[in-house]
C-alpha positions in Angstrom: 8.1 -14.6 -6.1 7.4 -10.6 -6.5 7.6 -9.4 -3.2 4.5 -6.1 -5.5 2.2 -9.2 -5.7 0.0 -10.0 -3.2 -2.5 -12.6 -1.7 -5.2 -11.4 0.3 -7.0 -13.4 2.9 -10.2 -12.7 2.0 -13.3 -14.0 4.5 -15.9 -11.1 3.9 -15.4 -9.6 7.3 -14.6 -6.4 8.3 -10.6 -6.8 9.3 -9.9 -8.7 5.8 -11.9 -5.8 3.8 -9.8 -3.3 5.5 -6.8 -5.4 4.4 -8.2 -5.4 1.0 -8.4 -1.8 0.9 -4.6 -1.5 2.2 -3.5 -4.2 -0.5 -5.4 -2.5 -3.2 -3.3 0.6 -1.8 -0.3 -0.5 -1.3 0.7 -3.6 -4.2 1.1 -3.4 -7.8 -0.8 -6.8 -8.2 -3.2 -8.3 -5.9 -5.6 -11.4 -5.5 -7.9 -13.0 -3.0 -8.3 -16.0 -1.1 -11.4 -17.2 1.3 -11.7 -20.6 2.9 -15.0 -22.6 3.8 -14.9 -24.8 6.8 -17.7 -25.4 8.1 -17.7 -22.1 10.0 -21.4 -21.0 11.6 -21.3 -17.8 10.0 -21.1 -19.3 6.5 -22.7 -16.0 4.9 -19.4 -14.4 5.5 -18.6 -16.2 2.0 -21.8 -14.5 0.6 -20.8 -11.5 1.1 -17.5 -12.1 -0.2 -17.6 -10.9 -3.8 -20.3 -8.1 -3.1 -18.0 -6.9 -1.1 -15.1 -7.6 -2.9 -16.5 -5.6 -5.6 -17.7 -2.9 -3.5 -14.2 -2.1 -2.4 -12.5 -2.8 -6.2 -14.6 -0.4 -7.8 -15.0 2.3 -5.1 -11.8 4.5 -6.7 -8.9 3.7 -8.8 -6.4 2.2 -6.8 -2.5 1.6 -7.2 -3.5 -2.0 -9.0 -6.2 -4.0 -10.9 -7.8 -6.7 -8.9 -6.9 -10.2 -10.1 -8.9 -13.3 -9.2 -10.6 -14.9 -6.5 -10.1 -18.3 -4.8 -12.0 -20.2 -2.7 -10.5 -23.3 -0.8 -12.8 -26.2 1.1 -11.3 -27.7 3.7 -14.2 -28.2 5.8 -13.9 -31.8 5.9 -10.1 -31.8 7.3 -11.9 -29.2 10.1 -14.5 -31.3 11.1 -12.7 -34.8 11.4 -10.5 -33.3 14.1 -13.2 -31.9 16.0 -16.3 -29.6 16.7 -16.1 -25.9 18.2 -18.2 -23.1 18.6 -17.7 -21.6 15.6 -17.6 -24.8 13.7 -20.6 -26.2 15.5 -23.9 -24.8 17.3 -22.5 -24.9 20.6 -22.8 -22.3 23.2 -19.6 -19.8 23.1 -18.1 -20.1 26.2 -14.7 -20.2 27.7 -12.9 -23.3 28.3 -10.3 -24.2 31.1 -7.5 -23.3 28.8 -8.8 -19.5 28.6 -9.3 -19.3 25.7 -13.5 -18.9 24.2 -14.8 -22.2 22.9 -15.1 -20.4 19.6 -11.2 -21.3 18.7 -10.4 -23.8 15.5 -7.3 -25.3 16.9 -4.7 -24.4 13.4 -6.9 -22.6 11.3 -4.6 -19.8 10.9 -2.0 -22.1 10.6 -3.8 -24.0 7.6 -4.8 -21.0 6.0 -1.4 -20.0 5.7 -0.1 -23.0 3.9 -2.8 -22.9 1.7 -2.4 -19.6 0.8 1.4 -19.9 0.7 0.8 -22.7 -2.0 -1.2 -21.1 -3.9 1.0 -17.9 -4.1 3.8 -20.2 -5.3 1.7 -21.2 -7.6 0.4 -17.8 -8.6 3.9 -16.0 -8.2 2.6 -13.8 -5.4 5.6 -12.8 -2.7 3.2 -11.8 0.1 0.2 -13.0 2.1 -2.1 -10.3 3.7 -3.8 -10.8 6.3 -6.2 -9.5 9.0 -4.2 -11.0 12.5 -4.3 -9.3 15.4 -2.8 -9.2 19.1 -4.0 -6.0 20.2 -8.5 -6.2 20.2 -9.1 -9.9 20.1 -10.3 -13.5 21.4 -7.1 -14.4 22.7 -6.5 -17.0 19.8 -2.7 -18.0 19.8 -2.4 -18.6 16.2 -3.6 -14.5 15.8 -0.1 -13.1 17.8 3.0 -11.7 16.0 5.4 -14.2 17.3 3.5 -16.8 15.4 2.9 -15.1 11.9 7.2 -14.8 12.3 7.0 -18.1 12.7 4.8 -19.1 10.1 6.6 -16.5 7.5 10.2 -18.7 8.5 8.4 -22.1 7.6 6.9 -21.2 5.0 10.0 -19.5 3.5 12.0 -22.7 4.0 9.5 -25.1 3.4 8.7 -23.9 -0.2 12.6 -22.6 -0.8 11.6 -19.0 -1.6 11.3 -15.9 0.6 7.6 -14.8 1.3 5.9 -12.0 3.6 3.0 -12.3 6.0 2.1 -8.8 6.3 -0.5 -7.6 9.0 -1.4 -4.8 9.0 -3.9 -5.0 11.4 -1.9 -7.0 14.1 -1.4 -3.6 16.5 -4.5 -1.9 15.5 -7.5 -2.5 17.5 -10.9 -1.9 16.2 -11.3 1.5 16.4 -7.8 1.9 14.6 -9.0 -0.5 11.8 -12.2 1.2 11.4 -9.5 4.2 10.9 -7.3 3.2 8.6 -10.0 1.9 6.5 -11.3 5.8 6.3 -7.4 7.1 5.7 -7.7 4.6 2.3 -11.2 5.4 1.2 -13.2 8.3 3.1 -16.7 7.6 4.6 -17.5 5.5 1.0 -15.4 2.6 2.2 -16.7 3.0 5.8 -19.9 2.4 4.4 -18.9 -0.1 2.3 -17.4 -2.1 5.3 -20.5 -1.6 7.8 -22.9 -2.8 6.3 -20.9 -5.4 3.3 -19.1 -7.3 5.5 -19.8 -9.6 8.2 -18.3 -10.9 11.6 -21.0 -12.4 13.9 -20.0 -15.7 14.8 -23.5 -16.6 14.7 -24.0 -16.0 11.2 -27.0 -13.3 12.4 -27.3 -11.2 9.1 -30.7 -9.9 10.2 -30.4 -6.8 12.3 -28.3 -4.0 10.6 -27.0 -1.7 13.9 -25.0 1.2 13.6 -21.5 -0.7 13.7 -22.7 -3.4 11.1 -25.1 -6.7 10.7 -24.8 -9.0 13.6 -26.6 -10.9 16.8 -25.2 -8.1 18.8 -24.2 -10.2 21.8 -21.0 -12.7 20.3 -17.5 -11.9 21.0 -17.1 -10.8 17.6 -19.8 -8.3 17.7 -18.9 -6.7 21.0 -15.4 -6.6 19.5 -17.1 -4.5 16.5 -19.1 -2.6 18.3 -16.9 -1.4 21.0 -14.7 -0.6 18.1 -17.4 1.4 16.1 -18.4 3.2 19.1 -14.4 4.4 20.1 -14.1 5.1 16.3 -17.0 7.3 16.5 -16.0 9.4 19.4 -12.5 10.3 18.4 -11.7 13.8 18.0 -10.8 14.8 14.5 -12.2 12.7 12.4 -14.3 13.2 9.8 -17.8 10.4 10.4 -19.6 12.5 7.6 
């Protein structure tokens, strides 16, 4: 597989639209991948290709933008079990420590489905929006796992692949960052109000960070983020 090709995984929120941008950026061939499974904020996948285009057509990048995919494996989700972002449950935290809003694997499945489908599409390397550094604490988001996963999959389909992330020690103020180093205030823009990461699904209320319920995990994350992003020194929020 060509280690210049990429996969992208592609959910319509803001870390995988900043990982867009960075593929777009940084590959000579990229292509996208979303999932559906049964997630409560299913119109993250509508704003999938508005977005998509949004960042494609904002400036000529280093490569052309190859297709999209979309995968359902909500089915496999549910038969092991309901959460709170599967589920309208209240988010909480459970004894383990971890918010009720964890898919035990999904990270895990994600990456074997992409892996396939790289094989398939002769694609050496699988972006994706992990992080250890501003997050819910899920397990299957931490470094030592992605090496993990990259080894599997390596050996499991006989041919070397890379799980880049560029994210993983950025937290959201960095990512909000990076995403203006690779297209100005136009892909900030783009970002805020394109893509979407309340848990809830809210896509009513557009605040200054972005559409959201305002009071999930994933929009304090965003918010905090937007708000240390905004009062860094230096930096140009024209």
């Amino acid at each position: 597989m060509t280690h210049q090709a990429a996969l992208v995984l592609f959910s319509g929120g803001q870390d995988s639209a900043t990982c867009l941008a960075y593929a777009l950026d940084r590959y000579d061939r990229v292509e996208t991948i979303g999932f559906f499974y049964g997630q409560r904020h299913a119109v993250e996948l509508e704003c999938r290709i508005p977005l998509r285009d949004g960042i494609s057509g904002l400036k000529s990048w280093n490569c052309e933008l190859g297709p999209d995919h979309m995968l359902d494996i909500e089915p496999a989700l549910a038969a092991l079990g309901a959460t709170a972002m599967t589920a309208d449950i209240e988010i909480a935290t459970t004894e383990a420590g971890l918010p009720n809003t964890f898919v035990p694997g999904r990270n895990l499945l994600f990456l074997t489905y992409a892996a396939a489908l790289a094989y398939r599409r002769d694609l050496g390397v699988l972006v994706g929006g992990m992080c250890e550094t501003d997050y819910s604490g899920y397990p299957d988001c931490r470094s030592d796992t992605m090496g993990a996963m990259q080894t599997a999959l390596g050996l499991g389909l006989d041919r070397s692949i890379t799980i880049d992330t560029p994210l993983m020690y950025r937290d959201k103020a960095a990512t909000w960052h990076l995403a203006e180093t690779l297209g100005g205030g136009a892909l900030i823009e783009i970002i805020r109000v394109g893509s979407h990461s309340c848990y809830k699904g809210t896509r009513t209320t557009l605040h200054d960070w972005g559409y959201g319920c305002g009071a999930c995990p994933a929009c304090d994350l965003r918010r905090a983020g937007w708000q240390r992003y905004r009062a860094a020194p230096g930096m140009d929020k024209s």
